[in-house]
LUMMARVO-952063 format. One record per residue (C-alpha): z, x, y. Coordinates in nm, 2 decimals. Layout:
# residues N
<zz Z xx X yy Y>
...
//
This chain:
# residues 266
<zz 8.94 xx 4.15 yy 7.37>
<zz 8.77 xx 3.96 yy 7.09>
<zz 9.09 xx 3.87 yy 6.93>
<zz 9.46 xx 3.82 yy 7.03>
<zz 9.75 xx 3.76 yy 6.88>
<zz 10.09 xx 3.65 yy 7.11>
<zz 10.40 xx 3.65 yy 6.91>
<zz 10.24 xx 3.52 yy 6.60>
<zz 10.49 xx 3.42 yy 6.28>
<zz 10.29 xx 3.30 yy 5.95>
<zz 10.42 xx 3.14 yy 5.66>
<zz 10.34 xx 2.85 yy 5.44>
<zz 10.71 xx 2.60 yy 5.46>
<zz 10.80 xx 2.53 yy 5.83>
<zz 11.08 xx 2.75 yy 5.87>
<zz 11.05 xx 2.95 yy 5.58>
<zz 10.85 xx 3.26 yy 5.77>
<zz 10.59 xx 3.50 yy 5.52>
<zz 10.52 xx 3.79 yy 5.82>
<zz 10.63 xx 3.76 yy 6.18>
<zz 10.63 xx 3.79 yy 6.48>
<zz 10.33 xx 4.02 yy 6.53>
<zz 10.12 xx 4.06 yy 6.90>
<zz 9.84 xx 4.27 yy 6.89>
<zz 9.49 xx 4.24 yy 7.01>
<zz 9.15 xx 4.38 yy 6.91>
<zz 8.89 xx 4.54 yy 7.10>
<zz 8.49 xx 4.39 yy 7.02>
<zz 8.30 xx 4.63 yy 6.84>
<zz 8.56 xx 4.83 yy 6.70>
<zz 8.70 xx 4.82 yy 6.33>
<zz 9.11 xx 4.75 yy 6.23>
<zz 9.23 xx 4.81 yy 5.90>
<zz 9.56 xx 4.63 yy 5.82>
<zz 9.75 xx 4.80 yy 5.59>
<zz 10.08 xx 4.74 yy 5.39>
<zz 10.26 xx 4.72 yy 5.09>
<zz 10.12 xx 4.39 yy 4.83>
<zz 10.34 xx 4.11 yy 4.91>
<zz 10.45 xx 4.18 yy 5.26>
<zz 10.18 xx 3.89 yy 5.42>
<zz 9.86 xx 4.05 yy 5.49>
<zz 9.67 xx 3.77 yy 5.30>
<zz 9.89 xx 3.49 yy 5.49>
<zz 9.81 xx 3.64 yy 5.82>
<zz 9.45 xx 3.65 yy 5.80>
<zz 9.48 xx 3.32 yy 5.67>
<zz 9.64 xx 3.19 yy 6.03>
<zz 9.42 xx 3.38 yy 6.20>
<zz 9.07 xx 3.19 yy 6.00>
<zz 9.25 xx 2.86 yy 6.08>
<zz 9.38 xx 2.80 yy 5.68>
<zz 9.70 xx 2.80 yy 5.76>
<zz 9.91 xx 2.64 yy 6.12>
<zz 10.09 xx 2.95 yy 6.32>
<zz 10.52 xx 2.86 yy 6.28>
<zz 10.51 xx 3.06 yy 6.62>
<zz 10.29 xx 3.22 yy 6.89>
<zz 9.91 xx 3.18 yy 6.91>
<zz 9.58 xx 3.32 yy 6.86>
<zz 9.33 xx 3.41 yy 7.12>
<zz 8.98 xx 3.41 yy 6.99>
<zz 8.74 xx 3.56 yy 7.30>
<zz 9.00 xx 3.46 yy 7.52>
<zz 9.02 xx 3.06 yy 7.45>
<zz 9.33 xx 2.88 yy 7.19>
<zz 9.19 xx 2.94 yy 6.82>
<zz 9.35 xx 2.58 yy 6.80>
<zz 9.11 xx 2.42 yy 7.06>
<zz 8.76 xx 2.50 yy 6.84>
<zz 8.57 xx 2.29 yy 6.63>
<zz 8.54 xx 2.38 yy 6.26>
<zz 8.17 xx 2.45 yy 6.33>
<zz 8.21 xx 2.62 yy 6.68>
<zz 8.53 xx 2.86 yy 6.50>
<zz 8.25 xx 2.97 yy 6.21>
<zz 8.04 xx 3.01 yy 6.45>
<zz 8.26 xx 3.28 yy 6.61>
<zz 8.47 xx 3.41 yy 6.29>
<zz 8.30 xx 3.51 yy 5.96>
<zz 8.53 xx 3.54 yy 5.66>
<zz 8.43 xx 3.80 yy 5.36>
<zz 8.66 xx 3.79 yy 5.06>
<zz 8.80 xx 3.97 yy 4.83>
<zz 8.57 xx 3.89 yy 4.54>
<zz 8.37 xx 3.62 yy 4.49>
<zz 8.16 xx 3.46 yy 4.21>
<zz 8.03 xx 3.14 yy 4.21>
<zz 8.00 xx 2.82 yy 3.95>
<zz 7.62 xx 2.83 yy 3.95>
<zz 7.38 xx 3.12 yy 3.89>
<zz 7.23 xx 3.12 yy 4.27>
<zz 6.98 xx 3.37 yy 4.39>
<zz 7.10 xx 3.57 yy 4.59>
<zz 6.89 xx 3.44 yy 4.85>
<zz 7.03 xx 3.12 yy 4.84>
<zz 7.39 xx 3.31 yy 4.85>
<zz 7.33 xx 3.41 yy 5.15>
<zz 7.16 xx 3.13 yy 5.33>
<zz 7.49 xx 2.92 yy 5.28>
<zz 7.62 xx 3.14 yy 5.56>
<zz 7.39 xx 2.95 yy 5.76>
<zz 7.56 xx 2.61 yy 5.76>
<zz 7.75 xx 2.67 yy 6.09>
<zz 7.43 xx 2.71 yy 6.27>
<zz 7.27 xx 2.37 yy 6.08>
<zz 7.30 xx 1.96 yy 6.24>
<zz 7.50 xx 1.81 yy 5.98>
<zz 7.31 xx 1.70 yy 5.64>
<zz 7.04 xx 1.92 yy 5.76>
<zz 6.85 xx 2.19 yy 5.52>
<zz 6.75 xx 2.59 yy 5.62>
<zz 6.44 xx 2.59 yy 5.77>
<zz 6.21 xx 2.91 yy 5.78>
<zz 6.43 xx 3.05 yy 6.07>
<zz 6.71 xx 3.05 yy 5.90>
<zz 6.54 xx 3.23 yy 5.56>
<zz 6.38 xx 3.50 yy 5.82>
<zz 6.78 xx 3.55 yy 5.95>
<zz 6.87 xx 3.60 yy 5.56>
<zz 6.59 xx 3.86 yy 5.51>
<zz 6.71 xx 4.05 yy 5.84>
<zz 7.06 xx 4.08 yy 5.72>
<zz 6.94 xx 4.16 yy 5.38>
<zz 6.71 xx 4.42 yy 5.50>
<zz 6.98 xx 4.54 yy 5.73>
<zz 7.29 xx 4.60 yy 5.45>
<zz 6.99 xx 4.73 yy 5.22>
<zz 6.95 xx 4.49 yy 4.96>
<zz 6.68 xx 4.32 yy 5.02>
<zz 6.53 xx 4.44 yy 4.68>
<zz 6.81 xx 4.16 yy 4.56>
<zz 6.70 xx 3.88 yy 4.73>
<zz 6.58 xx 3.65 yy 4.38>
<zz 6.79 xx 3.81 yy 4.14>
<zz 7.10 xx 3.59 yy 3.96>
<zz 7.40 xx 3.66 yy 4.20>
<zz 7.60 xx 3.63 yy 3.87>
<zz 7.40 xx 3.94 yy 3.76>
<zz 7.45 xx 4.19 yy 4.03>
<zz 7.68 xx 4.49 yy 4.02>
<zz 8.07 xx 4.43 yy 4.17>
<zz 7.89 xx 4.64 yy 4.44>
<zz 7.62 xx 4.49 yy 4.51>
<zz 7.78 xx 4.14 yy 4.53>
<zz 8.00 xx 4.24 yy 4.80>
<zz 7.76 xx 4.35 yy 5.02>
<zz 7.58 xx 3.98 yy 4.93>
<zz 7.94 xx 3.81 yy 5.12>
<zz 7.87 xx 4.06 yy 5.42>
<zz 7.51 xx 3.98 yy 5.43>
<zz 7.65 xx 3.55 yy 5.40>
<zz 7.87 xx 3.67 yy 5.71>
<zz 7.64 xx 3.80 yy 5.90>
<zz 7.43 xx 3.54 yy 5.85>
<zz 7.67 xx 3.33 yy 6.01>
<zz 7.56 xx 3.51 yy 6.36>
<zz 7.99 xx 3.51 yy 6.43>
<zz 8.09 xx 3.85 yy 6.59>
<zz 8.38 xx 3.87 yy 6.41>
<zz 8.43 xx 4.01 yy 6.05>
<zz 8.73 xx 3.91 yy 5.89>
<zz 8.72 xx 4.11 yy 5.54>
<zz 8.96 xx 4.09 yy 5.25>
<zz 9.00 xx 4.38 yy 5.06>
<zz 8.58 xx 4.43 yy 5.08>
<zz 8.65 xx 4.78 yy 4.85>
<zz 8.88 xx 4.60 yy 4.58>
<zz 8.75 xx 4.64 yy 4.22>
<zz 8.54 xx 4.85 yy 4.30>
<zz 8.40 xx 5.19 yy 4.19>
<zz 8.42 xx 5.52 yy 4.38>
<zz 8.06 xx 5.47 yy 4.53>
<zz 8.04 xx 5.10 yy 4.58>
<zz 8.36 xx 5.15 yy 4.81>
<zz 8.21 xx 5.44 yy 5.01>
<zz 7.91 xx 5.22 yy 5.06>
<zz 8.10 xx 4.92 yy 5.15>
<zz 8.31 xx 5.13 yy 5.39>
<zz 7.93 xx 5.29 yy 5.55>
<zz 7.82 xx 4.94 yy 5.59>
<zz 8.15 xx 4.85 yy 5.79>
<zz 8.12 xx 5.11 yy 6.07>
<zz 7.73 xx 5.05 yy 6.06>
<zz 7.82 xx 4.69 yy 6.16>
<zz 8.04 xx 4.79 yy 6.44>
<zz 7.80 xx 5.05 yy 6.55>
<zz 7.57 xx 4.71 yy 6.63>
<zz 7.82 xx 4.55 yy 6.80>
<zz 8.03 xx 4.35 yy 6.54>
<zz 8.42 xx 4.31 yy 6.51>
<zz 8.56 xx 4.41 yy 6.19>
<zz 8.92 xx 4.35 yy 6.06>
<zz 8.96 xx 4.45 yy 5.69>
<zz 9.27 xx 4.46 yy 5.48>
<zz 9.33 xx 4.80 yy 5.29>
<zz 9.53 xx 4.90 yy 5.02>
<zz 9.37 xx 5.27 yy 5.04>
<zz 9.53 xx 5.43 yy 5.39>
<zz 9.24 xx 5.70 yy 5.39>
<zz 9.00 xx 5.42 yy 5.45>
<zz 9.16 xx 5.39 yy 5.77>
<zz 9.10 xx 5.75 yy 5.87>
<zz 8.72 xx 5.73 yy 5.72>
<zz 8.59 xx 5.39 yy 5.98>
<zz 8.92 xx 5.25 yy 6.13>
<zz 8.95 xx 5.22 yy 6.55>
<zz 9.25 xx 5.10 yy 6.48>
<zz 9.55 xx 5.02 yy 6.24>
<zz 9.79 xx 4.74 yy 6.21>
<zz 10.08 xx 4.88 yy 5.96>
<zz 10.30 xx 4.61 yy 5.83>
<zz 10.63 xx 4.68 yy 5.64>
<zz 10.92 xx 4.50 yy 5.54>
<zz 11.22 xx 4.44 yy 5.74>
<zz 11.03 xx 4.34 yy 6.00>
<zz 10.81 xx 4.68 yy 6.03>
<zz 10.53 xx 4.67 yy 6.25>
<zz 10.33 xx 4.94 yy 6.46>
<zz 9.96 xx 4.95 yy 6.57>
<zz 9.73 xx 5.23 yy 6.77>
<zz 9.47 xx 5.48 yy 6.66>
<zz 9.51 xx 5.58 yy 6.28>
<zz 9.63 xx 5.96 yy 6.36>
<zz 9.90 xx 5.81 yy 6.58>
<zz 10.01 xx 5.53 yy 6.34>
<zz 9.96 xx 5.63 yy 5.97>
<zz 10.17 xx 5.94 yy 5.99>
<zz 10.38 xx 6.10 yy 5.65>
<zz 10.67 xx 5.94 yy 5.76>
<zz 10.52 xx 5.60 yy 5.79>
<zz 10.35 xx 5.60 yy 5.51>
<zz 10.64 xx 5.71 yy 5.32>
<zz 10.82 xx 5.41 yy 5.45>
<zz 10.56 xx 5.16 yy 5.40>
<zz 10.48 xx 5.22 yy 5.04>
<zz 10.82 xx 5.40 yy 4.89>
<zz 10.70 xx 5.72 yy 4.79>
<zz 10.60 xx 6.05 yy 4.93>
<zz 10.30 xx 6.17 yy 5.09>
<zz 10.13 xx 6.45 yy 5.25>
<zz 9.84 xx 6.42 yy 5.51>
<zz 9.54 xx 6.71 yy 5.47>
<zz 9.28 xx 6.79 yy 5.73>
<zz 8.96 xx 6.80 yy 5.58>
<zz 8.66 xx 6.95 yy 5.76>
<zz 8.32 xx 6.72 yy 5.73>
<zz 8.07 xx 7.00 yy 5.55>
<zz 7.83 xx 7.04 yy 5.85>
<zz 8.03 xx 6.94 yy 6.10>
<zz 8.33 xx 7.03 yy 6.33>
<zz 8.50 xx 6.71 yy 6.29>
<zz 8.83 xx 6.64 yy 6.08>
<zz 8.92 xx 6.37 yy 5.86>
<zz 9.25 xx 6.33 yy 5.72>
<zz 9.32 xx 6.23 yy 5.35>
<zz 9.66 xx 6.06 yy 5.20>
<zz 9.79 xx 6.26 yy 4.94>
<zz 10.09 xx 6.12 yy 4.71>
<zz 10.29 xx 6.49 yy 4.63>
<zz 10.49 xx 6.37 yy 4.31>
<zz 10.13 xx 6.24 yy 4.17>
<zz 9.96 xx 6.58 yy 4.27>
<zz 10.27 xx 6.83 yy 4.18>
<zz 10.25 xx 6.71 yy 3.80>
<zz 10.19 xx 6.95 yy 3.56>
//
């Protein structure tokens, strides 16, 4: 396991907790979707789990060793951290963008070298924009820029992927894309964890699902085993029917959320 969690409550007042206690660990190479309804402390528990915030209870394992016990630079070195969207102050290339997710890898006060641009043309090359490298980051599509935080992640050499909502804001392509890239990454070996408002994104790429609810709801597993109707009808206060959809040229099945008093509208 890559990543464990014992009993871990989050919050941001001692004694006040957000989401908690949750134990659950998470297999290396595989992806986990956390989903849940907005406010319920999906944000505050990746938080703990990047080191932004102390655990009130519990711990977290990070390939096997006390999350507490690493160095800032030996944690970045492990975790990479994509948000949720992201533009910065100055117009960097996007080249430059990306080479900042080298700094974990750097002595201190040190600049790139040529290794470290030739690691930012692999991962560009690898998500397939490489065609962006010198363009104004600030100019880029939503799309486009957040494949640029994957590429800084990646850049990071860290096995982990914690992602943010990587499909908010954007359009019906950009997410699919974003979503092809994520199962391409674990296909090579990386660990993804993403937050999801969308529960078929889960069925689409996801190994695995943490479900989160109020009143202390919590269940994880294999998405067909934990995203049924009547969970999701619990987690997000309305009802919903689950389809089978067969892939065109293939046997496989993927299911799709459907809400029925959206689709039963005249």
């Amino acid at each position: 396991m890559i990543l464990t969690v014992e009993n871990l409550i989050c919050g941001y007042r001692p004694g006040i907790p957000v989401i908690g206690p949750l134990s659950f660990s998470v297999e290396r190479g595989t992806v986990t979707c956390l989903v849940g309804p907005n406010g319920i402390g999906k944000t505050t528990l990746f938080k703990t789990v990047l080191g932004l915030l102390r655990p009130q209870g519990g711990r977290i394992l990070v390939e096997g060793r006390d999350s507490r016990t690493y160095s800032a630079k030996e944690f970045a070195r492990t975790v990479a951290y994509v948000p949720q969207g992201h533009i910065p102050p100055f117009p960097y290339a996007v080249r430059d963008v990306v080479v900042m997710g080298r700094n974990p890898n750097l002595r201190e006060l040190a600049s790139p070298k040529s290794e470290d641009f030739r690691r930012v043309a692999e991962v560009l090359e690898l998500l397939g924009i490489a065609h962006l490298s010198d363009r104004d980051y600030t100019q880029i599509s939503g799309g486009e820029r957040q494949l640029v935080m994957i590429a800084r992640a990646l850049a990071q050499d860290a096995p982990l992927l914690v992602m943010d909502e990587p499909t908010s804001h954007l359009d019906y392509g950009n997410e699919n894309r974003v979503l092809d890239q994520v199962r391409r990454l674990a296909a090579l070996g990386y660990t993804v964890i993403m937050i999801t408002h969308v529960p078929s994104h889960a069925f689409l790429c996801a190994d695995q699902v943490l479900a989160v609810g109020r009143d202390g709801f919590f269940a994880s597993g294999a998405p067909n085993a934990v995203l049924t109707e009547e969970t999701l009808s619990t987690l997000y206060g309305l009802e919903v029917q689950l389809a089978d959809v067969v892939l065109r040229g293939d046997l496989r099945h993927v299911k799709v959320c459907v809400p029925i008093s959206i689709a039963t509208k005249p």
